[in-house]
ZAMARGU-4260 file (C-alpha; in steps of 0.2 Angstrom, whole numbers, plus 5000, padded with zeros to 4 digits):
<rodrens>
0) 4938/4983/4975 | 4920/4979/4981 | 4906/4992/4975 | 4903/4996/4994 | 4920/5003/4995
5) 4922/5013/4982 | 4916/5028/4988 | 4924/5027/5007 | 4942/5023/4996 | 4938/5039/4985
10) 4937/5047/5000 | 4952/5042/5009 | 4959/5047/4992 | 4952/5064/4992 | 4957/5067/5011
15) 4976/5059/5006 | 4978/5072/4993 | 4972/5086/5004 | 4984/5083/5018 | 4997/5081/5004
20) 5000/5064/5008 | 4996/5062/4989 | 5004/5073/4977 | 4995/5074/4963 | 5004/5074/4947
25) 4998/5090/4936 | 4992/5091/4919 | 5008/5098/4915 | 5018/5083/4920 | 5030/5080/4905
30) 5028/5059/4909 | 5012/5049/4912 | 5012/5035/4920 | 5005/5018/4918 | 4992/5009/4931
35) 5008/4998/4939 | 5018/5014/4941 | 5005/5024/4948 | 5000/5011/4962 | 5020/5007/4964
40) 5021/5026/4967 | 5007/5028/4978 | 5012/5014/4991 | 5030/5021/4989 | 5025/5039/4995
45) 5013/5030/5007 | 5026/5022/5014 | 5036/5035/5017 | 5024/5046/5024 | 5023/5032/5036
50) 5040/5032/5040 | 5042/5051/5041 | 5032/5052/5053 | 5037/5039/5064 | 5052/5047/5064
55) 5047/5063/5067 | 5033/5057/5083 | 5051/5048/5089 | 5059/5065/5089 | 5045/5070/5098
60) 5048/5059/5112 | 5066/5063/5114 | 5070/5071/5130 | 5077/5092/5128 | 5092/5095/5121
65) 5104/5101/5138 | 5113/5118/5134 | 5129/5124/5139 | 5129/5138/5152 | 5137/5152/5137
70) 5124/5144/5126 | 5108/5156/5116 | 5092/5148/5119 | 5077/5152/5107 | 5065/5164/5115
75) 5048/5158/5108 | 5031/5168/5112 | 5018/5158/5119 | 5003/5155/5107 | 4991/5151/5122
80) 4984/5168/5122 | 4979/5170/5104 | 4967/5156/5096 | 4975/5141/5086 | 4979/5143/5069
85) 4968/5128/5064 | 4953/5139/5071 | 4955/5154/5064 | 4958/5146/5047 | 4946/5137/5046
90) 4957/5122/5044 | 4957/5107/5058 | 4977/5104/5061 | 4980/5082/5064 | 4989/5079/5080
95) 5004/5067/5076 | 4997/5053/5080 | 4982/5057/5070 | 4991/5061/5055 | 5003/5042/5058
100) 4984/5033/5059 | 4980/5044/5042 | 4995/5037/5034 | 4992/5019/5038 | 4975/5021/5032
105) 4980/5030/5016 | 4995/5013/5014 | 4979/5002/5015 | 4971/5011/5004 | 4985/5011/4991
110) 4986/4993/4992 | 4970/4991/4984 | 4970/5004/4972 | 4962/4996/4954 | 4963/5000/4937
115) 4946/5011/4940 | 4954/5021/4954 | 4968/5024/4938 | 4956/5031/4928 | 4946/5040/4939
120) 4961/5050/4948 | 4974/5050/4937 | 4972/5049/4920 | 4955/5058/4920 | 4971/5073/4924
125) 4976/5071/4906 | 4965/5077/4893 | 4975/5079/4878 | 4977/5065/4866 | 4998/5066/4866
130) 4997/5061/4884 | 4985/5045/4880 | 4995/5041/4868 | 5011/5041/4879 | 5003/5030/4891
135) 4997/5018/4878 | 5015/5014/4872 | 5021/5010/4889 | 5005/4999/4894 | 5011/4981/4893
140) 4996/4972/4887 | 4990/4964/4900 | 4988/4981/4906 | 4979/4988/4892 | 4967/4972/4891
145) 4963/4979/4910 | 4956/4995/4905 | 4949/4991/4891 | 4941/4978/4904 | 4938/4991/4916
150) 4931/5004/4902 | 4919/4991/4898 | 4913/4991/4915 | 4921/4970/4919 | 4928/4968/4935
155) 4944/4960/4936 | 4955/4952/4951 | 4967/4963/4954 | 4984/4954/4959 | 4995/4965/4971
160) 5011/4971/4963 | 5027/4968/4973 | 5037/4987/4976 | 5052/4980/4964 | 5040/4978/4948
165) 5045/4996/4944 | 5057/4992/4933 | 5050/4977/4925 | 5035/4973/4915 | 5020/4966/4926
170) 5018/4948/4925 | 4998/4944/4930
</rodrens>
């Protein structure tokens, strides 16, 4: 990732996580994960966010349901009256197509997720030396000779992972 980037991908990270786009995993995770797993499960999630919420603006679009005369209809109250929740919280509320053009972003962004972005996001969640030692037995090396790369501050060319390397070792 170029140095220029690095604080605009941070923040798309940030604001991902906030929208719970990006779950974070929490220190309590029984299972850490290695640099290919984490990137193969962020563009997974990204890539469902996308889709949930294509799906959901197509629903959207979808005309009313028609009701049968004997039928119940919900009665809801109209919020006009009363301010936005997003105003009152404090908190601004995405339209749809806002959140869709979020989740594009946050796919991009998870495309070029490095071995830094590892570091700085995920693993600096795991403190204790059980939890580094996990994700050391797992690393393949080429995957350790990144970090260590990456600790000493060498920038490497990442190579994009194909989605169906989850199960087998990386091959770079």
């Amino acid at each position: 990732m170029k140095r220029g980037l690095a604080p605009v991908v941070l923040l798309q990270l940030l604001i991902g996580i906030a929208f719970g786009s990006w779950p974070v995993v929490g220190k309590a995770s029984s299972e850490v994960l290695t640099f290919q797993a984490w990137k193969t499960t962020r563009l997974e999630e990204a890539r469902n966010t996308i889709e949930r919420l294509q799906l959901e603006a197509a629903l959207d679009r979808l005309p009313p349901v028609d009701r049968s005369p004997g039928e119940k209809t919900v009665v809801v109250k109209s919020t006009t009256d009363a301010a936005p929740a997003s105003s009152r919280s404090g908190v601004r509320v995405l339209r749809p197509e806002q959140r869709l053009n979020q989740a594009k972003i946050n796919f991009e962004i998870a495309k070029e997720l490095s071995i830094h972005d590892y570091i700085a996001v995920y693993l600096s969640q795991y403190s204790s030396r059980a939890s580094m030692l996990e994700v050391a037995k797992k690393m393949s090396p080429d995957e350790v000779a990144e970090l260590l790369l990456a600790l000493r501050g060498v920038q490497t060319p990442t190579v994009p992972i194909e989605p169906s390397a989850t199960s087998a070792s990386p091959k770079r």
